[in-house]
C-alpha positions as CSV (number, residue, x, y, z in Angstrom):
1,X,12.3,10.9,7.0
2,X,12.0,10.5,3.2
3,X,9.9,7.6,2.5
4,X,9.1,5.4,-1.1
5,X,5.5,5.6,-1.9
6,X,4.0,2.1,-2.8
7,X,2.3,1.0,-5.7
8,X,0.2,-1.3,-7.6
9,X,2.1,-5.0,-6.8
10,X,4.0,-3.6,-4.3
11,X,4.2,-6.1,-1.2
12,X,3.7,-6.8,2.6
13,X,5.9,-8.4,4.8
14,X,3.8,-11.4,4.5
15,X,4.2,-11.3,0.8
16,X,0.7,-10.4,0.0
17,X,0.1,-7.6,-3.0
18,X,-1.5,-4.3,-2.7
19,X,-4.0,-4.2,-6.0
20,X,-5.4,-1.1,-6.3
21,X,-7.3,1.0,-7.3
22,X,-3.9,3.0,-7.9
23,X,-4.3,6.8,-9.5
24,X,-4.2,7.1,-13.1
25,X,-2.5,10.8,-12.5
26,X,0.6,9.4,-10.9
27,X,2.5,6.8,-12.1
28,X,6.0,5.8,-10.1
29,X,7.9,4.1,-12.6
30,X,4.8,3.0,-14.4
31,X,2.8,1.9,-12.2
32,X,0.5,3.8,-10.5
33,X,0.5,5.4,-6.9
34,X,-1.9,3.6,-4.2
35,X,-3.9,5.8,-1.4
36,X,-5.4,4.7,1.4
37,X,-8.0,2.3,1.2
38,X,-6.3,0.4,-1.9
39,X,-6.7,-3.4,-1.4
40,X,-4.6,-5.8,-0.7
41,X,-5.0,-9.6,-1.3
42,X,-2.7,-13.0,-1.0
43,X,-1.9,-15.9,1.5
44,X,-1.8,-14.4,4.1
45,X,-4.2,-11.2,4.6
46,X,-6.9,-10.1,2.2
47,X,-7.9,-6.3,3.3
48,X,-7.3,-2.8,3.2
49,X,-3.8,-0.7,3.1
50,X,-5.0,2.3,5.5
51,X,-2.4,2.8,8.8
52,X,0.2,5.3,8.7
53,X,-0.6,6.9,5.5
54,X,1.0,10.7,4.5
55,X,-1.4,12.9,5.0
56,X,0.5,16.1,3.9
57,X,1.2,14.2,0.7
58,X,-2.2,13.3,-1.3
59,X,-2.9,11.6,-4.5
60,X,-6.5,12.5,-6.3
61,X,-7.2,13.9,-3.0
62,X,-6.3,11.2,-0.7
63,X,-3.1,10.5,1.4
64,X,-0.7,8.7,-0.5
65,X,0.8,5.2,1.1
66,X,4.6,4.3,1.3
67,X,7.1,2.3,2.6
68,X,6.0,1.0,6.1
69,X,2.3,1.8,5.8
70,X,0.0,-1.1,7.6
71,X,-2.5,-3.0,5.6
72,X,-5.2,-4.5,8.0
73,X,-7.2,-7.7,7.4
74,X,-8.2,-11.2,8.1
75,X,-6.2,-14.2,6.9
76,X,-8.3,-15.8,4.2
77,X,-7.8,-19.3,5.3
78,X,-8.6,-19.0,9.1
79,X,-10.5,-15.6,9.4
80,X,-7.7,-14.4,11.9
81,X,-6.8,-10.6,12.1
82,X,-3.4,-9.6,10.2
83,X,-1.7,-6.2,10.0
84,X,1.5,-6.2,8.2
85,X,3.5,-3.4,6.5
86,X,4.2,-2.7,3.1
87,X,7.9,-3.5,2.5
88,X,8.7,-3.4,-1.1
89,X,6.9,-0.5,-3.2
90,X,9.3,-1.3,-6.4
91,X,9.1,2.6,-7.1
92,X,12.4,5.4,-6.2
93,X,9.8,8.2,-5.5
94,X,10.7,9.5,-2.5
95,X,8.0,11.8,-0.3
96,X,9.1,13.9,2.4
């Protein structure tokens, strides 16, 4: 299924915001594309945006994340594991 890739300030379901480092080749309504590995930091979960990324899509040679990917982590207040999804990638680039 067709699926928006995220970007730099896209979101997680527990409102945290995936920072980077985006590509500087592919921009998705101006903001640039995030791969796997690209941080994510808030609230709720500071860590990495890695689980369920599209690996026959890739972005400066790494697989592009989108709509639904995980981002895994520890909650910056108690240590605690989080994974949560990315939810709003504020881009209409789909990826097949």
């Amino acid at each position: 299924m067709p699926m928006p890739i995220a970007v730099m300030t896209s979101h997680t379901g527990t409102g945290d915001t995936v920072v980077g480092p985006g590509s500087t080749k592919v921009l998705c309504k101006g903001k640039p594309a995030v791969t796997m590995g690209a941080s994510v930091t808030g609230a709720a979960c500071v860590g990495t945006a890695a689980v369920n990324p599209n690996p026959q899509v890739l972005v400066e040679n790494k697989p592009v994340l989108h709509l639904t990917s995980q981002a895994t982590g520890s909650n910056p207040a108690t240590g605690a594991p989080v994974t949560t999804p990315i939810i709003d990638t504020s881009a209409t680039t789909i990826l097949s």
